[in-house]
N, C-alpha and C positions, 0 to 999 in steps of 0.2 A: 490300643489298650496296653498300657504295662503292668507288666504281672507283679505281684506283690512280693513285699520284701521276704515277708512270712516262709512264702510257698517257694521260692528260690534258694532260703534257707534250708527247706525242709530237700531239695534234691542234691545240695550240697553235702547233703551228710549224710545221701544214699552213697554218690561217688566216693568220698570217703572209707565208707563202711566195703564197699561192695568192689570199686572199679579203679581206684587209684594204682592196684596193684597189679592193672593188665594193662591201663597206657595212661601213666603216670605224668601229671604235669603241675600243678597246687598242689598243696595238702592245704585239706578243711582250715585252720586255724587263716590262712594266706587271700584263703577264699574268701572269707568270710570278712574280712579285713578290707578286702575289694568292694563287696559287697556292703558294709556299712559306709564306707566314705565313698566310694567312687559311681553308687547307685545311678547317680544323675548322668555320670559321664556317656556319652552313646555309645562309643565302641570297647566299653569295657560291660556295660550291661548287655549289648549284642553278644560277649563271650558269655556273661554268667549266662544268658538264655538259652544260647545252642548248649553251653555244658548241661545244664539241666535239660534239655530234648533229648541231648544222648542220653543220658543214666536212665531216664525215664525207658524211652528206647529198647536201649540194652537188656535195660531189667524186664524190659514188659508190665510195665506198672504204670498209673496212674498217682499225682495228688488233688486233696481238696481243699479248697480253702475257706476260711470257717461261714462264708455264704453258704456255704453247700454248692460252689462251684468245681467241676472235675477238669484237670487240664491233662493232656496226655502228651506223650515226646511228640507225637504228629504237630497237636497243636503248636507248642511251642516251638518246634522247627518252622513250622509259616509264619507264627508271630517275627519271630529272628529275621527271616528272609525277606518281608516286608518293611520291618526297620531299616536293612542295610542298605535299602534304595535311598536313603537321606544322608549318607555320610559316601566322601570319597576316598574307596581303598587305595588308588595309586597315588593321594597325596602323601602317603609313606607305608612301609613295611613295617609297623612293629609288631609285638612277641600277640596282640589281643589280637586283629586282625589276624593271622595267621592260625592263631588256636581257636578263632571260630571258626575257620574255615575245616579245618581239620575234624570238629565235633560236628558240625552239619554233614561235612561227608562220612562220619558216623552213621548219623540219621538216617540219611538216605539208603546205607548199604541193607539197615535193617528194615527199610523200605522193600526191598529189592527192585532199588531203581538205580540200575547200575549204571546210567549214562549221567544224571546227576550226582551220582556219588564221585565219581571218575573225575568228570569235568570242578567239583569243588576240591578234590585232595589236588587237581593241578593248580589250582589258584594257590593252595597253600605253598605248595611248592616254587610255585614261580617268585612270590616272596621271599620266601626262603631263602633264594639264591641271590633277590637285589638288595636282599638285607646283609648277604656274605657272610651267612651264616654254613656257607659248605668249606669256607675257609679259617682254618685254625685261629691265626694270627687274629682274627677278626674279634677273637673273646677274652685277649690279655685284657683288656680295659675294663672288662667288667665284674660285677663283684661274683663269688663264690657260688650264691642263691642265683642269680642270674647266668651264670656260665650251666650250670646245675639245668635251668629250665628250656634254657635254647637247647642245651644238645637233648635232652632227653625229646622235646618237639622233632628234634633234627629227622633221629630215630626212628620216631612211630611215625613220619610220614615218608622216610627210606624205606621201610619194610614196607608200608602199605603200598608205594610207588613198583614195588619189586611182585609183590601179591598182585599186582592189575597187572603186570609182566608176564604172567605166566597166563591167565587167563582172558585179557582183550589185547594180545599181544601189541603195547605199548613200547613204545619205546623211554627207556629210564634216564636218568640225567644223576642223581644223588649219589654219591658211593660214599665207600668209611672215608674220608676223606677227613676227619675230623673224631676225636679224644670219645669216646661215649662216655657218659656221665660217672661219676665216680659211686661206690655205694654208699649209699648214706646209715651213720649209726641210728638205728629207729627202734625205742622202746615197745612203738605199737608195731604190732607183727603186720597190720593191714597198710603199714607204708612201707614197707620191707621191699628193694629194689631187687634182690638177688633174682628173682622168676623173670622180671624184665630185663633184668641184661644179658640174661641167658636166652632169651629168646633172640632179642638182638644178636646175639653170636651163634644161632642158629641160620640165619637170615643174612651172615655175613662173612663166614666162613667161605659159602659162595662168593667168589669176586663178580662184580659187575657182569664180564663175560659169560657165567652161565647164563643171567636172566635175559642178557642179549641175544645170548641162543634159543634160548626157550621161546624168546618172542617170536623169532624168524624160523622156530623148525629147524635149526642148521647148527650143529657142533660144529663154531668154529675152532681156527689152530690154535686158539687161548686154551679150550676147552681140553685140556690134555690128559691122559689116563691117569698121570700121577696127582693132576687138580682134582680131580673126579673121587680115585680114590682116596685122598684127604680127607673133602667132605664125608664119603662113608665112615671111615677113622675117629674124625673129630665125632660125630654124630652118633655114634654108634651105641654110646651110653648115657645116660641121663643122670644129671648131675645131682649129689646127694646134700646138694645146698639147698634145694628148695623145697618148701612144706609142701608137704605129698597132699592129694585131693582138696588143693586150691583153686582159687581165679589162675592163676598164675603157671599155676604146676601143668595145669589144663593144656593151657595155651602154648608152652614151653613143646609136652609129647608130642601132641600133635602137630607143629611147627618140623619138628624132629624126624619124624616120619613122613612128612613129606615134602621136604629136602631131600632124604634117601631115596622115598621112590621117583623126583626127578631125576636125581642122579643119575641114577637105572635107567629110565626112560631119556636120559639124551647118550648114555653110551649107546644104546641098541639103534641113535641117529647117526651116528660115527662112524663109519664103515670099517671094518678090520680091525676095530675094539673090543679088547675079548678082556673083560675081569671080573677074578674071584675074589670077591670082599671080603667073602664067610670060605673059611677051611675047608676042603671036602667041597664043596658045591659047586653049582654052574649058575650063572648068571639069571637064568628063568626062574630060578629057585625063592632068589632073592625078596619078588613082592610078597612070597609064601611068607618070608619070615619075619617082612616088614608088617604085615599084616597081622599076623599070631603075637607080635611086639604091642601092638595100637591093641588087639584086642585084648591082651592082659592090662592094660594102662586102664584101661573099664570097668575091670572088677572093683566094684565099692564104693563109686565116684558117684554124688550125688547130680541126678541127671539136670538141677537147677543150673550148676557150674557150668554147664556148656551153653546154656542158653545165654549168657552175658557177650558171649564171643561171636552174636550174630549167626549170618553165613558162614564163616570164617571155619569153624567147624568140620561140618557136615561138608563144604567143598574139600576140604584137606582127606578127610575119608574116605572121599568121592575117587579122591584121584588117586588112594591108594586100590581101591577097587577096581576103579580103571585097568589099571596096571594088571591087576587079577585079570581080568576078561581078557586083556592081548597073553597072555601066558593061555589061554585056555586056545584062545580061538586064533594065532599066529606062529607059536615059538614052542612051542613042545607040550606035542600034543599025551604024551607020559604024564607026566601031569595035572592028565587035565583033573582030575577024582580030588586030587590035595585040591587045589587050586578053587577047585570045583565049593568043597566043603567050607573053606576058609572064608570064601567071596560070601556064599550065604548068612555067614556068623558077621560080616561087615555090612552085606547091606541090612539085616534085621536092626544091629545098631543104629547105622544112617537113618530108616526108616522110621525110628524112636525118639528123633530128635526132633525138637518142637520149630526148630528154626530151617529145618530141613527142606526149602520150598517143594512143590510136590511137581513143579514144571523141571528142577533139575534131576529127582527122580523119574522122574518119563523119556527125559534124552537117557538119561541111563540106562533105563528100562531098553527104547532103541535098540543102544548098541548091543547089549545084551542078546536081544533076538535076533541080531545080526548075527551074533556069534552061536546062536542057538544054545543061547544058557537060560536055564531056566531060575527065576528068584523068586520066594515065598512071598509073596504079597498077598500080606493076610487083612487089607481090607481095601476097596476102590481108590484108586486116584482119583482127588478129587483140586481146581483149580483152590490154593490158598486166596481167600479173599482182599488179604491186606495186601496184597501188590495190584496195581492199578495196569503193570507195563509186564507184562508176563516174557515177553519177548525179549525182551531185556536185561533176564536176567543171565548172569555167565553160564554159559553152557558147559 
C-alpha cells in the first residue's frame, strides 16, 4: 500500500514546523518538491516515508486521512521497511538512501529497540563513508544546497554514532574530519541552524579519543588533563545565540551537561588525575554543580519540548544522576546531604518525562539501592507498553 500524497504532505509540515531545527536536513518547500515530482521514484518516497515515521514518532502523533484512515510513525516505519526489500542499496550510496536510513534509526530509537536502531544508523554510516562523504575534497564539485545537505547528514549521524559510543560501547569511525555546515540566513526562525551547530560543537570539542575511551572504560594517553579540561572550558557556558526554550535550545543544554559530566567521569578513570574546573572546589563537587546547571535549564521549559528528543533526554539526565549516586556512595562521603538533595530534584524531573522508559528507571533505581540512596517514587513502576524488547534498551 502507498501512502497518500495528502497525508505525506501533511507530516512534512509537522517536520518543518516542529523538528527541522533538532536534525535538520530539507526544508518544507525542498520536500515538497520531492514529493510532487519524484512521488513515483522508490527510493525517494522510501525517504519521504521514513521522514514522516520519524516526525510522527518524535512528536507522538498520529495522521488521518480523509477515509477516516489513522496512520501512526509505527505504521509507516514497517510500511518503509517493507518497500526497501525491492530496491538495491549497494547499487550506490546516494544522499536519499542514506537519510532513510538515518530517519528509520529514528524510529526505532523511539521504539526503544536499541539493537535495530544501532544496526540502521551503521548502514547509514557505512554509506556515508563509500560515498566519501568523511572526505573534504569530496564536496568542491557540488553545488552550495548540496554541500549544505551532506554535511549537515554528515553531523547528525557523527553525533549519533558518538551517542551509541558511550552507551553500547561501539566502536566510532566518523570524526570532524570535514567543514560543518555553514549557517544559513533564514527569515523563518523554525529553520534557524544556530541550536544545531552548537550542538554539533558540543559533541565535537571531544575529539574522537574521548568517546574511544568511554567505549573501552580506559583514559587513554590522548585523553590528557589539559583535553579534558578544555571540554570543561569550552562547555561551561551556554551560548547566547540560541532561542532560549526551544527544540533546539533543549537539546543544545542538555548535550552540554553531559559532555561535562563525562568528562568528570573519565578523569576519576585516569589514575593520578586531579582537576579543578570550578575555583574553590574539588572534583566530587563537580556533578553537584553540573546538576543545579541542568536543573535551572528546566525552569519554564514547556515539558512537550523534550518529548521531540526521544530517549536522548532522559538518558543524558540519567547520567548526570549517575554521576550523583558514585559522589554519594564511592568518592566523598561529606557530601553525601548536597549530593543527596540535588539527585532527588533530577530524578523527580527524569521521572516526569514522558519518554523516560520506566525499565531504564529501574536499573537506576538498582544502583541506587546499591548505594543505599533512597528516591521519591511517587508512583509504581510500571513496564512501558510501547517497547516490545525491554532488554534492549541502553542501560
Amino acid at each position: 500500500m502507498k501512502v497518500p500524497q495528502k497525508l505525506i504532505e501533511q507530516c512534512l509540515r509537522l517536520y518543518h514546523d516542529h523538528l527541522y531545527v533538532v536534525w535538520p536536513m530539507l526544508c518544507y518547500d525542498d520536500l515538497y518538491k520531492l514529493l510532487e515530482e519524484k512521488y513515483d521514484d522508490g527510493y525517494t518516497y522510501s525517504f519521504l516515508i521514513s521522514l514522516s515515521a520519524a516526525t510522527l514518532s518524535d512528536l507522538q502523533t498520529e495522521i488521518v486521512s480523509e477515509e477516516g484512515v489513522s496512520f501512526t510513525g509505527r505504521q509507516l516505519c514497517s510500511l518503509c521497511m517493507l518497500s526497501r526489500q525491492f530496491f538495491d542499496d549497494l547499487s550506490n550510496s546516494d544522499i536519499f538512501r542514506i537519510m532513510t536510513y538515518y530517519c528509520l534509526h529514528r524510529c526505532y530509537a523511539q521504539f526503544a529497540d536499541t539493537k535495530t536502531s544501532y544496526r540502521l544508523s551503521c548502514e547509514a554510516v557505512g554509506l556515508i563513508k563509500i560515498a566519501g562523504f568523511h572526505r573534504e575534497e569530496t564536496y568542491k564539485s557540488l553545488s552550495f544546497s548540496e554541500q549544505q545537505l551532506r554535511r549537515k547528514v554528515y553531523y547528525l549521524l557523527l553525533m549519533t554514532e558518538r551517542y551509541y559510543a558511550v552507551y553500547i560501547k561501539c566502536v566510532i569511525s566518523l570524526d570532524a574530519t570535514i567543514a560543518p555546515p555553514l549557517l544559513e540566513i533564514a527569515t523563518d526562525p523554525r529553520l534557524y541552524l544556530g541550536s544545531f551547530l552548537e550542538v554539533v560543537r558540543v559533541f565535537t570539542v571531544p575529539g574522537k579519543c574521548f568517546y574511544d575511551a568511554l567505549a573501552t572504560n580506559c583514559a587513554n594517553d590522548s585523553c590528557t588533563e589539559v583535553s579534558l579540561k578544555r571540554i570543561w572550558n569550552e562547555l561551561h557556558t551556554a551560548s547566547i545565540d540560541i532561542r532560549p526554550w526551544s527544540y533546539g535550545y533543549v537539546d543544545f543544554l542538555f548535550s552540554r551537561h553531559w559532555v561535562r559530566t563525562l568528562a568528570w567521569k573519565l578523569v576519576l578513570h585516569k589514575k593520578g588525575m586531579r582537576m579543578n574546573f570550578l575555583s574553590n572546589t574539588n572534583n566530587t563537587r563537580i556533578p553537584v554543580q553540573i546538576a543545579r546547571d541542568m536543573l535551572g535549564n528546566t525552569f519554564l521549559t514547556p515539558r512537550n519540548i523534550y518529548d521531540v528528543h526521544g530517549p536522548g533526554i532522559p538518558m543524558k539526565a540519567l547520567e548526570v544522576a549517575n554521576a550523583l549516586v558514585d559522589v554519594v556512595n564511592k568518592y566523598d562521603r561529606n557530601m553525601k546531604l548536597e549530593a543527596w538533595n540535588v539527585l532527588n530534584d533530577v530524578f523527580k524531573f527524569v521521572f516526569s518525562l514522558k519518554n523516560c522508559n520506566n525499565k531504564m528507571i529501574q536499573r537506576f533505581s538498582s544502583k541506587c539501592q546499591g548505594a543505599l540512596v533512597a528516591l521519591p517514587i511517587s508512583k509504581p513502576l510500571q513496564l512501558n507498553d510501547n517497547s516490545n524488547d525491554y532488554d534492549d534498551i541502553i542501560p
